[in-house]
C-alpha positions in Angstrom: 19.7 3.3 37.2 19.2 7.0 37.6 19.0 7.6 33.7 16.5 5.4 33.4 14.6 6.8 36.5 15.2 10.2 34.7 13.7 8.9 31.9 10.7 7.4 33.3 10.0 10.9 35.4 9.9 12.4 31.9 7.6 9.8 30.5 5.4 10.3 33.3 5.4 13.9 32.9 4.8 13.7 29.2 1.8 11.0 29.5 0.1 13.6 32.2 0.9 16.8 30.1 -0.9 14.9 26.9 -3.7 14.0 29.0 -4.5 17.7 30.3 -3.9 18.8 26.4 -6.2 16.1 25.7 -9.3 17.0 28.2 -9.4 20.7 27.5 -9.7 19.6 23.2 -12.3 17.0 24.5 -14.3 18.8 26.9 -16.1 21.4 24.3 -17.0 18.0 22.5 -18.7 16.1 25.4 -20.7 19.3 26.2 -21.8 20.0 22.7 -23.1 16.3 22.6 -24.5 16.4 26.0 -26.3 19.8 25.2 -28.1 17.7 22.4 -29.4 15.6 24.9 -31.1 18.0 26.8 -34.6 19.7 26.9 -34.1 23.3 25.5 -34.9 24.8 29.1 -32.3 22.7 30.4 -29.7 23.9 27.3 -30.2 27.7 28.4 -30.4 27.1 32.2 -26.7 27.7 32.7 -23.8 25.5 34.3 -21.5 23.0 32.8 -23.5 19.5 33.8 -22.5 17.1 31.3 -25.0 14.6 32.3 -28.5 15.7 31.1 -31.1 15.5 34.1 -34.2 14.9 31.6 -32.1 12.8 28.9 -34.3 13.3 25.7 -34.2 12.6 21.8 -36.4 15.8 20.7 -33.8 17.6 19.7 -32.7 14.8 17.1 -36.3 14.0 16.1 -37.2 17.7 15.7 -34.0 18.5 13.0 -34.6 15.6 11.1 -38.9 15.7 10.8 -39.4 19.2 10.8 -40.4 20.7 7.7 -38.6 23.9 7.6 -34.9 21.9 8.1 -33.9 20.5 4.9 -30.6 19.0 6.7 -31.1 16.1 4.7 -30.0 18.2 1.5 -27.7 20.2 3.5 -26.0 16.6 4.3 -26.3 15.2 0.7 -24.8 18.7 -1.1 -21.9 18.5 1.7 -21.4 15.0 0.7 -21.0 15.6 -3.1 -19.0 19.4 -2.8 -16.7 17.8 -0.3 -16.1 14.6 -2.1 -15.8 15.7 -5.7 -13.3 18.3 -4.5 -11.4 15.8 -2.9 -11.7 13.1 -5.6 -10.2 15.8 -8.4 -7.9 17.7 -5.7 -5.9 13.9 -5.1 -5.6 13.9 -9.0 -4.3 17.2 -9.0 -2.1 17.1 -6.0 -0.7 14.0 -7.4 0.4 14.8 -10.5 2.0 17.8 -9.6 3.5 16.0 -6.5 5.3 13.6 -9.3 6.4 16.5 -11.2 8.0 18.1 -8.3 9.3 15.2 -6.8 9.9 12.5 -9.4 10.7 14.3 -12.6 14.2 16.1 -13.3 13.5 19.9 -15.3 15.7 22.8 -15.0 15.1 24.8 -12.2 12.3 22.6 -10.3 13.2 23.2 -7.3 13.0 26.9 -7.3 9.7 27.1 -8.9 8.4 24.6 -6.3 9.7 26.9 -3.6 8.1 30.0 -5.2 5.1 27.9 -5.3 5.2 27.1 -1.8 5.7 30.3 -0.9 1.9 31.2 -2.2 0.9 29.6 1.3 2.5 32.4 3.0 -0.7 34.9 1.2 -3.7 34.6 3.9 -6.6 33.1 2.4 -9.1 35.7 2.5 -7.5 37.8 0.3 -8.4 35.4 -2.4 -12.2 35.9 -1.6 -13.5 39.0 -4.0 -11.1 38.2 -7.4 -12.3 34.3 -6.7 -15.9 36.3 -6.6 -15.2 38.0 -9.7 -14.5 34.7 -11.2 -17.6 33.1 -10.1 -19.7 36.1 -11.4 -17.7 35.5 -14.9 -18.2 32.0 -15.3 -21.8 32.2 -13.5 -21.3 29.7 -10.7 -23.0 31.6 -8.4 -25.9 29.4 -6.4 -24.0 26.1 -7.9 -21.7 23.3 -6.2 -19.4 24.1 -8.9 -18.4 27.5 -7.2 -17.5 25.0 -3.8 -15.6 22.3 -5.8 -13.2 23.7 -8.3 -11.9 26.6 -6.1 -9.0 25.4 -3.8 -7.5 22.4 -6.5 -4.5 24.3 -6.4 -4.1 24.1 -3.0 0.3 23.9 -2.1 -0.2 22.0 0.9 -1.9 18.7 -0.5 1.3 19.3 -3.4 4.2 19.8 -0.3 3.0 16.8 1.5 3.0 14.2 -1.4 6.1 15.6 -2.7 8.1 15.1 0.3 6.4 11.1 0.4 7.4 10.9 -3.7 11.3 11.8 -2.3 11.5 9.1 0.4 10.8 6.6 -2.6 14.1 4.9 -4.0 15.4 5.9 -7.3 15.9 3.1 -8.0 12.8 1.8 -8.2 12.2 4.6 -10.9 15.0 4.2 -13.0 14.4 0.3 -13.0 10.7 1.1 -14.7 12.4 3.0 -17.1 15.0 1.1 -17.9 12.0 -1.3 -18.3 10.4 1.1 -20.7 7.4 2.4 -18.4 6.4 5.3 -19.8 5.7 8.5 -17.0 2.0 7.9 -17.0 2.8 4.5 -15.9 5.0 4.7 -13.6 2.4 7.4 -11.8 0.0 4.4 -11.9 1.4 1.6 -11.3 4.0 2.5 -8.8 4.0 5.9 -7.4 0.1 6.0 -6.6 0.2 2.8 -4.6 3.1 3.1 -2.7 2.0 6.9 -1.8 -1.3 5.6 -0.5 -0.8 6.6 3.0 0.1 10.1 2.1 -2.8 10.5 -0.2 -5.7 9.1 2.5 -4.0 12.1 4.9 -4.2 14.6 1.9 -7.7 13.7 1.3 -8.6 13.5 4.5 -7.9 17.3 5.2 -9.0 18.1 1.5 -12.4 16.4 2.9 -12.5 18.1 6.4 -11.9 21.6 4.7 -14.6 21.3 2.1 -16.8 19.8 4.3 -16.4 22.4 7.8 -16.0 25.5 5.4 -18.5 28.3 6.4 -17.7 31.3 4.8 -16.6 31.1 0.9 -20.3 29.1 0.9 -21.7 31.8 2.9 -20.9 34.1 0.2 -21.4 32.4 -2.8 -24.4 30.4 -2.1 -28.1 31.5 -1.4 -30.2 29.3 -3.0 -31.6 26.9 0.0 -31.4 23.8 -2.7 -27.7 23.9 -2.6 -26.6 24.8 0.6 -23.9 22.9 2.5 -24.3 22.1 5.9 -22.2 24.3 7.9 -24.7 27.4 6.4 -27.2 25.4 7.0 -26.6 25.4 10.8 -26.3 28.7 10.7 -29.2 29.4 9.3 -30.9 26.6 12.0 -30.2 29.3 14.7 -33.0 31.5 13.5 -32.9 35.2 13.1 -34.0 35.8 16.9 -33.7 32.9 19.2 -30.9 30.5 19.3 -32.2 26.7 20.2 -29.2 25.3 21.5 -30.2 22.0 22.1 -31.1 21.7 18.6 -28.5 23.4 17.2 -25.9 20.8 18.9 -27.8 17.8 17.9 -27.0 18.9 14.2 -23.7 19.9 14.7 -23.3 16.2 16.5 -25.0 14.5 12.6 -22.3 17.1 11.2 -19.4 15.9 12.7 -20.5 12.0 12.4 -19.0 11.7 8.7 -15.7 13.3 9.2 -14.8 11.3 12.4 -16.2 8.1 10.7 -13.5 8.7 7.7 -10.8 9.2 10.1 -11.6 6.1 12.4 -11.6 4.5 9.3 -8.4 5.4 7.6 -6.6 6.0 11.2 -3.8 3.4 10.4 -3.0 5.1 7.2 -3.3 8.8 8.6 -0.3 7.9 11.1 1.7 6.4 9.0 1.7 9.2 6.1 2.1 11.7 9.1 4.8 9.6 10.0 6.9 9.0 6.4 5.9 12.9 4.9 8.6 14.9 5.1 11.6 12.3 6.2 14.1 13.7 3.3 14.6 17.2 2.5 
């Protein structure tokens, strides 16, 4: 009786811990969507009131009727940067994922490691020779310059890799035995099984193409194919900041990315759950 009353004691303490965790995440989001709600005096009057006293919708009407804001095409070029990238990073990620986990070479494991360790060099560092590149294969001012950069990413690779290893071998060896050539065995067997693994992989590929600010910042200037996290910035104006409007985009902005994960929420937990089980 007194383990168990241990036990539930540290339940207890463990449910209220994750609900404290939980409220200070949450809170910045309930303000930012409550800001949008307001009037814009109300937005720079101060204090943390999360119900609006004079509830309105001009903020939302203003961002997507006014002239001057083309989030419309800050939305649609967000749309297809962040979903091509994901699309052809999943291919990538993949296949190199069934190399490093599935196949048998001399010394894969090493070079796997020496590849993984590439996510030890901070990113920004990569900035000015990725630059260089751009300049050289002129996509400057194109969504090209936002989608192929980052399809080598290691950590789409790790993750899939670690799901490929909790797969039997036997399952493998059966397909050979069956003569299944590698291409097919990638399709028919290790792309459906790893499912899970590759809705969480794309899901992150999505959400960092999607909320990145500054490699568009610096390679993009034309208007016409800006991505919406510029875009906002650029909503700000060059002299006074209109919060109320400036939430109500960065509420549309976030719409997309927490419809995916509602959606594929099942799946995310369980390819959190099975990456990573054998070492």
């Amino acid at each position: 009786m007194a383990l168990k009353k241990i036990e539930q004691r540290k339940k207890r303490i463990s449910f209220w811990i994750l609900v404290s965790i939980s409220v200070v995440w949450v809170m910045p989001v309930i303000w930012v969507i409550s800001t949008s709600f307001k009037s814009e005096m109300e937005a720079v009057s101060g204090g943390l009131n999360l119900i609006p006293r004079d509830f309105t919708l001009a903020s939302y009407r203003f961002i997507f009727t006014d002239q001057n804001n083309n989030i419309f095409r800050y939305i649609r070029n967000s749309f297809i940067a962040a979903g091509t990238h994901t699309g052809l990073y999943l291919l990538v990620a993949s296949l190199a994922a069934y190399g490093y986990g599935i196949l048998q070479f001399k010394g894969r494991d090493r070079i796997f490691w020496l590849l993984l360790s590439t996510m030890m060099i901070p990113a920004v560092m990569n900035l000015i020779p990725l630059y260089a590149v751009m300049i050289r294969f002129e996509w400057l001012n194109r969504l090209t310059a936002l989608i192929v950069p980052g399809l080598g990413g290691v950590f789409g690779i790790f993750l899939l890799r670690q799901f490929n290893l909790t797969i039997p071998k036997d399952l493998i060896e059966s397909a050979k035995i069956d003569g299944a050539s590698h291409l097919s065995i990638y399709l028919r067997i290790i792309l459906p099984l790893t499912k899970p693994a590759l809705i969480v992989v794309g899901l992150f590929s999505f959400m960092g193409n999607w909320n990145d600010y500054l490699w568009p910042l610096i390679v993009i200037n034309d208007d016409a194919v800006r991505t919406l996290p510029v875009g906002l910035a650029i909503m700000q104006g060059n002299y006074t900041i209109f919060y109320s409007r400036l939430m109500a985009a960065t509420v549309v902005s976030i719409i997309p990315v927490l419809a995916l994960f509602m959606a594929s929420q099942r799946f995310f937990i369980k390819g959190i759950t099975m990456t990573g089980i054998k070492q």
